[in-house]
C-alpha positions in Angstrom: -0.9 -10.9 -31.2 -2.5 -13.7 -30.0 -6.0 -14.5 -28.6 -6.4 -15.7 -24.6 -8.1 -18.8 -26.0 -4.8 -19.1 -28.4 -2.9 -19.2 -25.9 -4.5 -21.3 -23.3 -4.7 -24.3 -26.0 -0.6 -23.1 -26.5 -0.1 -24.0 -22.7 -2.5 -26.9 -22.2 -0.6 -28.9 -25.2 2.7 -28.1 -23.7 1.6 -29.2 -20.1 -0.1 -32.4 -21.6 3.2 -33.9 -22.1 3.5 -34.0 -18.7 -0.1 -33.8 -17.3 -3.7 -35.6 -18.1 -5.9 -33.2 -20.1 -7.5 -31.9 -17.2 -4.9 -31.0 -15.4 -3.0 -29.4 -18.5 -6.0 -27.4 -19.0 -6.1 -25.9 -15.1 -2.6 -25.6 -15.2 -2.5 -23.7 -18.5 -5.6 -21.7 -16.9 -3.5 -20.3 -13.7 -0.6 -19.5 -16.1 -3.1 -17.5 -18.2 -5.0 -15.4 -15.6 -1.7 -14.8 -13.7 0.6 -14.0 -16.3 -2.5 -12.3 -18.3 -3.8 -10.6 -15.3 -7.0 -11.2 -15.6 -9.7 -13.5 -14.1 -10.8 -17.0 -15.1 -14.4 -15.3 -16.0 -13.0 -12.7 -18.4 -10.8 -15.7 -19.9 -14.4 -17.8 -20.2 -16.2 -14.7 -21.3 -14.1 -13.0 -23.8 -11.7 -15.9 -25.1 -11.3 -14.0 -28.4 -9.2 -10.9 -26.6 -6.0 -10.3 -27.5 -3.5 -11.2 -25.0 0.6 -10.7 -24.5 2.3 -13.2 -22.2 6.3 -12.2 -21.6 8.0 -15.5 -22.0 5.8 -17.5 -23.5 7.9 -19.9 -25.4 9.9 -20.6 -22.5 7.2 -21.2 -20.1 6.3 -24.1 -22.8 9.4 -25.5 -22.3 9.0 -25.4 -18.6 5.7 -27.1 -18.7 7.2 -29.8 -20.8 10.0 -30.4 -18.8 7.7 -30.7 -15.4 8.8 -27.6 -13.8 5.6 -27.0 -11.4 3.4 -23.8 -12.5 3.7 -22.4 -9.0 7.6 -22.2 -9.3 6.8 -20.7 -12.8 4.6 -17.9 -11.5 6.5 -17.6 -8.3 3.4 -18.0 -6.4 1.5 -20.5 -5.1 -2.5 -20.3 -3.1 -3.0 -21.3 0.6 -6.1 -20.8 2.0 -6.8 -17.0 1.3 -3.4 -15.5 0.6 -1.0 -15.9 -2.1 2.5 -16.8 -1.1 5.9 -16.5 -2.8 7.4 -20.1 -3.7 10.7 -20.9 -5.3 13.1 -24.2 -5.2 13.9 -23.6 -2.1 10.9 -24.4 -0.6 8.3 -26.8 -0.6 5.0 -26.4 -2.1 2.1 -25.7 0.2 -1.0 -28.6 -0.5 -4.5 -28.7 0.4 -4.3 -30.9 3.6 -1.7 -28.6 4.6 -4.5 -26.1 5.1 -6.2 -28.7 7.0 -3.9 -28.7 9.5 -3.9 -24.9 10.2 -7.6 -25.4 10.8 -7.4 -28.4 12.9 -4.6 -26.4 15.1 -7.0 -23.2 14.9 -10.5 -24.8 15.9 -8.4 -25.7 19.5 -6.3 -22.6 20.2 -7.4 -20.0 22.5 -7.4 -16.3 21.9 -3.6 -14.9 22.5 -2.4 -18.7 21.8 1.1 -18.5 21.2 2.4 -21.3 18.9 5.5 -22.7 17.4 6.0 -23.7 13.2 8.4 -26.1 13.6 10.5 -26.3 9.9 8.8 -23.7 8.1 9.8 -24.2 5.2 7.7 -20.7 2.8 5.6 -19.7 6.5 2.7 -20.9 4.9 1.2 -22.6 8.3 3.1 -20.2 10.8 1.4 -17.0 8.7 -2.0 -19.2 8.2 -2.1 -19.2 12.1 -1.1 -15.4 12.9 -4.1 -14.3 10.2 -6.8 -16.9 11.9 -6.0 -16.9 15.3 -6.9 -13.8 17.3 -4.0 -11.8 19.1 -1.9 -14.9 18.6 1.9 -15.0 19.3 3.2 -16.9 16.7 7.1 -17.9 16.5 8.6 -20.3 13.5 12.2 -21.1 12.6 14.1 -23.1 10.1 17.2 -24.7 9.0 17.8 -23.3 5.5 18.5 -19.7 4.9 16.8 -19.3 1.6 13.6 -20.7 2.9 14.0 -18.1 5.6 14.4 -15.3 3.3 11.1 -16.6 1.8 9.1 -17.5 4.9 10.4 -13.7 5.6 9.4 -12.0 2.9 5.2 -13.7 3.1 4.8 -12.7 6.4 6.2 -9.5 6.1 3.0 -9.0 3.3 0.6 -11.2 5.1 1.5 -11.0 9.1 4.5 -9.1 9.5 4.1 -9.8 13.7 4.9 -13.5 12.6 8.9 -14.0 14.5 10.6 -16.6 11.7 14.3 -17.3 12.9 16.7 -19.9 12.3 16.9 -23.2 14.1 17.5 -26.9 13.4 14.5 -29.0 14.5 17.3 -32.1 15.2 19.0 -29.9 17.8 17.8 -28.6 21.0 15.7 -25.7 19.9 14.2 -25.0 22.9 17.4 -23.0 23.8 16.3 -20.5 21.0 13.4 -19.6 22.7 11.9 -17.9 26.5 8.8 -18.9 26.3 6.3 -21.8 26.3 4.1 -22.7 23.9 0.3 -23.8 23.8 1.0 -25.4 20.8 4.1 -26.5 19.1 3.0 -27.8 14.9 5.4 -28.9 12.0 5.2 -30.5 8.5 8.9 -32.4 8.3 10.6 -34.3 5.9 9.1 -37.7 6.0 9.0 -39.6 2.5 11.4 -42.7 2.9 13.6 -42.2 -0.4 12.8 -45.4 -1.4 9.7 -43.9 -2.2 10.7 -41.1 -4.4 10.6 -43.4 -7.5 6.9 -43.4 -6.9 6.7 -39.9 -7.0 6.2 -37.7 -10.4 9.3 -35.7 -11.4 7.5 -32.1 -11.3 8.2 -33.2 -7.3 11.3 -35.0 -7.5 13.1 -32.8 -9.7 12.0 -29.3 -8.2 11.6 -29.2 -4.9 14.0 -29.1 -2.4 14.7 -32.8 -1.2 16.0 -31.8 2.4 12.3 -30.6 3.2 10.9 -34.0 1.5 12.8 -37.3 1.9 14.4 -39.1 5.3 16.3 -42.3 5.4 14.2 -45.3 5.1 16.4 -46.6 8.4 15.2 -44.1 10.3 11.9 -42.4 8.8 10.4 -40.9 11.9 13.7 -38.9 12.8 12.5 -35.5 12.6 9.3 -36.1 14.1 10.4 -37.9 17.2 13.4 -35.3 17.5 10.7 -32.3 17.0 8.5 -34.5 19.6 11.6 -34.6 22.2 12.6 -31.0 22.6 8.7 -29.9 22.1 8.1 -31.3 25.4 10.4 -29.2 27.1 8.7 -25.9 25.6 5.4 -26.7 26.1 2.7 -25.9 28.8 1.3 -28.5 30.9 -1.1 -30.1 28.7 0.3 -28.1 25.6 -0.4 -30.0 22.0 1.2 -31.2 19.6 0.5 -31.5 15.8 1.8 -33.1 12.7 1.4 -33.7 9.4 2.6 -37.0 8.8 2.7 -39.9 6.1 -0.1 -42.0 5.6 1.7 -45.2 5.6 3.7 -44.2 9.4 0.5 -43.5 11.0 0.9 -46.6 13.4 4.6 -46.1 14.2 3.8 -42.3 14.8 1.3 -42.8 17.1 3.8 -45.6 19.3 6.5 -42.8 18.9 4.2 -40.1 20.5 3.3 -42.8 23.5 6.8 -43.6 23.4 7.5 -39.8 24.4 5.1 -39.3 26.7 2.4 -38.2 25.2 -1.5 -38.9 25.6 -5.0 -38.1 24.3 -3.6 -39.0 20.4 -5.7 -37.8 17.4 -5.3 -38.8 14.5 -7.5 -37.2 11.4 -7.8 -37.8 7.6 -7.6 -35.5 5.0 -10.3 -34.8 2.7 -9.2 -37.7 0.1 -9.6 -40.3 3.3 -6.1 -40.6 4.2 -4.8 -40.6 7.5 -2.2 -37.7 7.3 -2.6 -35.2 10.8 -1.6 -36.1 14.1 -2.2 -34.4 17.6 -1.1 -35.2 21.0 -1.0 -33.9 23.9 1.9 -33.0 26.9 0.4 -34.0 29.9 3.2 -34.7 31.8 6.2 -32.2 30.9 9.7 -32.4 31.0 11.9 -29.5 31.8 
């Protein structure tokens, strides 16, 4: 049987076909402790232990062939929980959790708050766990990322009310309430842009939660932006996470709608990728 250290150099080549050394070596690392159950200090500590990974040779192959390591453990981090991730829905990033905390740091106790396209629940669950006595509703289009969104909250905030609804239609019908705050992550990368992107994206995950038309990029946004005015209380905000390169035409869109007191807010590499506004004047 093989030694953890054996094995960890086994994964890091195989993900350096894809990856920089550094990055083939963290990958190989969460494989490792995941797969190994075990904890990066007992891997530092006691490299020489003998160690039994199920599958080994064909998560090589996956590696090689840029299948992301949190479709390959079926898990991915956000914040402090560990949700379940497949092809059917996107894979949750850092500056994702920067939004949760952005939309946090302003809601009130008992806020009650709408995840616009869901997508794995990450934000909508995020929310229920840091927000006290919150009401938390999300919905989206796709039923597999349902059954996933689903299945996290039921382990991480089973009060969490995911349902189905199509953020380009009217989705205020689907609901009897108003909300203090109404938050989404859309598709928004032009697909002009996907041959920019690396393939463990392109290839994996699921292109109706990534790409828009370049003719119309801000579609889901301004459609989300529409019908959020109709649920939300008076002075009721709304959040985004947005592309960098649309901040501008975002912020003309949310005007455009109606809204006022615009925010926008970089994420922790600099970029300008969050977005809130507020519903001072609603609609019904």
């Amino acid at each position: 049987m093989a030694t953890r250290r054996e094995i960890l150099n086994e994964l890091t080549a195989a993900a350096m076909e894809c990856y920089d050394e550094v990055e083939a070596r963290q990958v190989a690392e969460m494989i490792v402790t995941t797969k190994g159950g075990i904890t990066r200090n007992a891997l530092i500590v006691e490299p020489t232990q003998e160690l039994n990974i199920e599958g080994l040779d064909i998560i090589k192959e996956q590696l090689k062939s840029w299948r992301p390591v949190q479709y390959i453990l079926g898990s991915a981090d956000f914040m402090d929980m560990s949700l379940e991730v497949d092809e059917s829905v996107l894979i949750p990033r850092p500056e994702t959790e920067e939004l949760v905390m952005w939309v946090a740091e302003n809601a009130p106790t008992g806020a009650t708050i709408l995840d616009a396209c869901t997508g794995s629940g990450c934000i909508a669950i995020a929310l229920a766990r840091t927000i006290r006595d919150s009401h938390i509703h999300a919905f989206d289009l796709y039923d597999n990322a349902i059954a996933v969104a689903k299945r996290n909250a039921m382990r991480h905030a089973p009060q969490v009310n995911i349902i189905k609804g199509d953020a380009l239609a009217d989705f205020s019908v689907l609901f009897n309430e108003r909300f203090d705050a109404v938050v989404s992550n859309p598709p928004y990368i032009p697909h002009s842009d996907s041959a920019l992107m690396r393939p463990n994206v392109t290839d994996y995950e699921p292109h109706e939660a990534l790409f828009v038309d370049d003719s119309n990029p801000l579609i889901f946004y301004r459609a989300i932006a529409q019908t959020s005015r109709k649920i939300l209380k008076d002075n009721g905000l709304l959040y985004f996470e947005i592309y960098e390169s649309l901040s501008n035409e975002m912020c003309a869109m949310l005007r455009s709608e109606g809204y006022t007191d615009i925010i926008l807010r970089e994420d922790f590499r600099g970029k300008p990728r969050m977005i809130c506004a507020k519903a001072s004047s609603i609609v019904r």
